[in-house]
Structures are given as structure tokens and as C-alpha cells.
Backbone bond lengths (Angstrom), bond angles and torsions (degrees), N, CA, C in turn:
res aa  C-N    CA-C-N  psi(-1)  N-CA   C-N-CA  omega(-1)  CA-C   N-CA-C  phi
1 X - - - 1.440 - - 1.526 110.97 -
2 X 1.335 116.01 -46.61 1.536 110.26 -176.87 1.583 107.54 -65.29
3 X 1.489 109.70 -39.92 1.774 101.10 -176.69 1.732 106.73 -56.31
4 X 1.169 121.91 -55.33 1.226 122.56 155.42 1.399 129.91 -28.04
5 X 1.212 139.04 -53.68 1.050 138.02 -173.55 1.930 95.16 -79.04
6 X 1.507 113.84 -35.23 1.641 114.19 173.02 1.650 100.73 -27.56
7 X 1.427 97.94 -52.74 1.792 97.19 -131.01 1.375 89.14 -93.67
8 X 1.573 137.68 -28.42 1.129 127.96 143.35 2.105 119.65 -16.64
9 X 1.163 77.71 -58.34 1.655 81.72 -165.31 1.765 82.24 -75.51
10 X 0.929 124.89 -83.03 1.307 105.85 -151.80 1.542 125.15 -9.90
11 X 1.667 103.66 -60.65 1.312 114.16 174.06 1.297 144.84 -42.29
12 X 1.393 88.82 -25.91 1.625 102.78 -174.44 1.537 95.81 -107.89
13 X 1.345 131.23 -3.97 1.422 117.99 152.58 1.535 113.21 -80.66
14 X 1.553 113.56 -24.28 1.550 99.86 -177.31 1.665 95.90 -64.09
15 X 1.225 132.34 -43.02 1.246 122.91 -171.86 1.686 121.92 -41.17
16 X 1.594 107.59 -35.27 1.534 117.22 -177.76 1.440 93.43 -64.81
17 X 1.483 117.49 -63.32 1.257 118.05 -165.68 1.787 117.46 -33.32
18 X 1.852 87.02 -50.39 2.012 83.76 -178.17 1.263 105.60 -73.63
19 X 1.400 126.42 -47.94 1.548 117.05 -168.46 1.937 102.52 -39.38
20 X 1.781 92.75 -60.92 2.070 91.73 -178.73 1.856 118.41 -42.39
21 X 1.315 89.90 -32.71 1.585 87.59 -160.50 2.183 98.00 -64.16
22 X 1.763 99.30 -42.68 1.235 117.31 -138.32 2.080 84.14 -78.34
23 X 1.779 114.11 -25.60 1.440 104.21 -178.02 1.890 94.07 -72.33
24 X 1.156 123.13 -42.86 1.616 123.98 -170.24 1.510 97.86 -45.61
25 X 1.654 124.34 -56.97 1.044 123.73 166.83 2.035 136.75 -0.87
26 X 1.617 79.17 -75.86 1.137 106.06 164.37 1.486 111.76 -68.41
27 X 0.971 118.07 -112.74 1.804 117.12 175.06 1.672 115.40 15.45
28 X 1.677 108.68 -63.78 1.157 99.05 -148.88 1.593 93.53 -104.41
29 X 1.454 134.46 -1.73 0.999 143.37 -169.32 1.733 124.09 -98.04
30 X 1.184 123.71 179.38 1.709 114.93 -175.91 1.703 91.76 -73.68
31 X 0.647 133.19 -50.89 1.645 147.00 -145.23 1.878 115.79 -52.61
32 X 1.122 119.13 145.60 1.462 111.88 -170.11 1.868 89.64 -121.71
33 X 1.513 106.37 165.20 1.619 116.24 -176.75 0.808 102.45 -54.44
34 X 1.425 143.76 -15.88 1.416 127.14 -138.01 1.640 90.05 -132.23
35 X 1.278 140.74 -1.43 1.482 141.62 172.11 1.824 88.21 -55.88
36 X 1.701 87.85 140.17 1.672 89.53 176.74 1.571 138.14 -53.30
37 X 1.662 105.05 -44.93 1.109 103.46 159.06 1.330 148.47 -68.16
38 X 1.698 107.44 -17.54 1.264 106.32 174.85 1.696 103.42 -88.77
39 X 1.507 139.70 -7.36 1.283 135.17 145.22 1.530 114.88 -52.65
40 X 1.901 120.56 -36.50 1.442 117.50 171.05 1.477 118.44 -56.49
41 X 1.565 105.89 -40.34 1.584 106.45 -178.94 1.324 103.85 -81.09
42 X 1.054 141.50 -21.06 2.213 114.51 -170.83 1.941 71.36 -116.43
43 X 1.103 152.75 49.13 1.771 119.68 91.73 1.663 130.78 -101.68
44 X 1.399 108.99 5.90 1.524 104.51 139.88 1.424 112.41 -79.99
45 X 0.898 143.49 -20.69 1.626 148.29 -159.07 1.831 89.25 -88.72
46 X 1.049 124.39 -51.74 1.649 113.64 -172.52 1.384 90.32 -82.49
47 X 1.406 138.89 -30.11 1.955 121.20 -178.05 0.952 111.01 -73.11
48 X 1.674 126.64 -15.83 1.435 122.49 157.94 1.514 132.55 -85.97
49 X 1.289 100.57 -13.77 1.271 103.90 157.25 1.531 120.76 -57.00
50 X 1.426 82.23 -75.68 1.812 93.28 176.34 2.018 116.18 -48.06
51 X 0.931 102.63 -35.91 1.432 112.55 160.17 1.800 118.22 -43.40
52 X 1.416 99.89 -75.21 1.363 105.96 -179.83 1.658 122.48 -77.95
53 X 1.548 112.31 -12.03 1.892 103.80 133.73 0.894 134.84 -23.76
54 X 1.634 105.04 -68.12 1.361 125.50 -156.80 1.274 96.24 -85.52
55 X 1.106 142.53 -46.67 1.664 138.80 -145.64 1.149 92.69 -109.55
56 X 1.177 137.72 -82.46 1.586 120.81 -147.40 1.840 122.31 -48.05
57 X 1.746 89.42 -62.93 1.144 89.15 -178.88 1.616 150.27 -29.12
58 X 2.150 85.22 -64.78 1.306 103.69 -176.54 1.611 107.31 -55.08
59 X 1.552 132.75 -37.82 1.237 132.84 178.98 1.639 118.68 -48.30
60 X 1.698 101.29 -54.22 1.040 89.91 -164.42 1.894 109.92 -76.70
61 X 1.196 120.35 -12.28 1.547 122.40 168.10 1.566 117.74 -55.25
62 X 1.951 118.46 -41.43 1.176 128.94 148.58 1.393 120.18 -24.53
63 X 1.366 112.15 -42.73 1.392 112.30 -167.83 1.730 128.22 -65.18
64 X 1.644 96.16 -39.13 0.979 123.44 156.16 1.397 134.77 -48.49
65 X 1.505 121.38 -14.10 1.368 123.26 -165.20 1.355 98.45 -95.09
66 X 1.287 122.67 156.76 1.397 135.17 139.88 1.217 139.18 -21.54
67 X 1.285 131.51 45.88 1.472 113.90 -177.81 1.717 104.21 148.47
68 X 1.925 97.13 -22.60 1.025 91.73 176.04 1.971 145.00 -49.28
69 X 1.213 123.71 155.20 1.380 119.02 -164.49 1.673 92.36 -94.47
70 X 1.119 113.04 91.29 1.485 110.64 161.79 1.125 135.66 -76.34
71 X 1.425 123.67 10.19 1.822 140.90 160.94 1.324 90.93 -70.23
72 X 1.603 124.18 -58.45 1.508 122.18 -161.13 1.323 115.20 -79.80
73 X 1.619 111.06 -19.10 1.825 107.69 170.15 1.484 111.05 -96.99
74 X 1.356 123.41 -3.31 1.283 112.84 -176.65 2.189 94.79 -84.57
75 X 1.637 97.42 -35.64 1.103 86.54 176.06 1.480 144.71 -78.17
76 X 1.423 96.91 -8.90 2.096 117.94 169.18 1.690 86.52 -89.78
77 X 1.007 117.78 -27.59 2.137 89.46 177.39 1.250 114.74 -77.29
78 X 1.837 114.63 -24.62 1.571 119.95 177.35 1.237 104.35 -78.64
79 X 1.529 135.93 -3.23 1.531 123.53 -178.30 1.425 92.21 -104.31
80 X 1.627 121.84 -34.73 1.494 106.10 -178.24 1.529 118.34 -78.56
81 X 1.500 122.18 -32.16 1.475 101.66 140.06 1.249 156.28 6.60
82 X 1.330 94.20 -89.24 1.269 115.69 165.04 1.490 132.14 -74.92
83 X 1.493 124.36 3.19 1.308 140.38 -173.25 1.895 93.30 -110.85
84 X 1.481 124.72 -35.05 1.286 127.22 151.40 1.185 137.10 -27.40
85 X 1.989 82.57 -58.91 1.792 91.67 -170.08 1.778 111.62 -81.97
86 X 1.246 119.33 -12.49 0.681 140.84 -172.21 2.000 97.81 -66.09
87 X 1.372 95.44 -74.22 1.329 116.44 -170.64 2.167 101.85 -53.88
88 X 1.461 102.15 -11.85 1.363 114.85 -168.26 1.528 82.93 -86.23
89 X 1.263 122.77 -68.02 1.294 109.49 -177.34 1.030 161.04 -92.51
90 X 1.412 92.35 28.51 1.497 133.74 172.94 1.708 92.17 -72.93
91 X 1.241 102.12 -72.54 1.423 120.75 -177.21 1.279 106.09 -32.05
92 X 1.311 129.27 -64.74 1.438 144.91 156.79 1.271 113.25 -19.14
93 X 1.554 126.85 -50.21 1.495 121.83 -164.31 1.512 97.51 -84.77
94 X 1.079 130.96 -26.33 1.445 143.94 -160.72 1.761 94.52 -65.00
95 X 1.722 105.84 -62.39 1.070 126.84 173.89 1.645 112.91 -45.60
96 X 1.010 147.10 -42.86 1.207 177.55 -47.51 1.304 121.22 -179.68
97 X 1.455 103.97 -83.68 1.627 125.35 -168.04 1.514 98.70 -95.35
98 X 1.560 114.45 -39.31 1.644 119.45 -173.02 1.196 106.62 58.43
99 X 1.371 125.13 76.18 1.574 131.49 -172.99 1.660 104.53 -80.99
100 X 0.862 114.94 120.78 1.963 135.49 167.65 1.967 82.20 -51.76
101 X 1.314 121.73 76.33 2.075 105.60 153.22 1.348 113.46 -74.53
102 X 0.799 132.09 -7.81 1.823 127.78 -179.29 1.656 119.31 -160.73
């Protein structure tokens, strides 16, 4: 349970890391809020929010219960994980390539 709950946290600190890196971006860079891609990254940035509301938490409180099946929540936290990191490096490529969308 604690390695689990580790890698939980890890993840959701890599998230600070990109959000910090991705405001420096802006700030210290040519780029204004409104360049397309950096509008692509903060609305994955709020679907992961709303994402990691919904998902992390309630699981790991499950864990805690009585009776609970922790084969089946360790395995919806390893799919929400990975649906995170995913959404992390989405964010990342945005940051990255800086795609011209419009």
C-alpha cells in the first residue's frame, strides 16, 4: 500500500513540475496565453484536473475499507495512472513541438 500510494504521489507531483515549467514558459518566453498550443496545454491541464478528482482519490479511500478487493483497486489505480501520464505527456508534447492548431 505505501509503494502505491508513493507512485500516486509521485505523479501528481510530476504534474506541478509541468504546470511550473509550462507557466515559466510563458513568462519568460516570446509566447502570449492565447498562442494555440499553450491554450492546447491548460485544456488538458483542467481534464486532468477534473480527471484526478474523480479518479485518484475516491480509489485510494476504497483502500481503506473493510473488505475491500485491493487486486481490483490496485488495478483501476494502475489504469488511472497511466491514463495521467499519458494526459502528462500530452501536455509535454504541446510544450515541446508547439503545434501552429489554428
Amino acid at each position: 500500500m505505501a509503494l502505491l500510494k508513493s507512485v500516486v504521489r509521485l505523479s501528481k507531483h510530476a504534474g506541478h513540475v509541468l504546470i511550473g515549467t509550462g507557466v515559466l514558459l510563458v513568462i519568460l518566453g516570446p509566447w502570449t496565453w492565447k498562442t494555440p498550443w499553450i491554450v492546447g496545454t491548460l485544456a488538458l491541464l483542467f481534464a486532468s484536473l477534473f480527471f484526478l478528482a474523480r479518479a485518484f482519490s475516491p480509489t485510494l479511500r476504497k483502500f481503506a475499507e473493510e473488505g475491500a478487493d485491493k487486486i481490483e483497486l490496485s488495478a483501476k489505480l494502475k489504469r488511472t495512472i497511466w491514463t495521467y501520464i499519458i494526459l502528462l505527456m500530452s501536455m509535454l508534447w504541446f510544450m515541446v513541438v508547439k503545434p501552429n492548431l489554428w
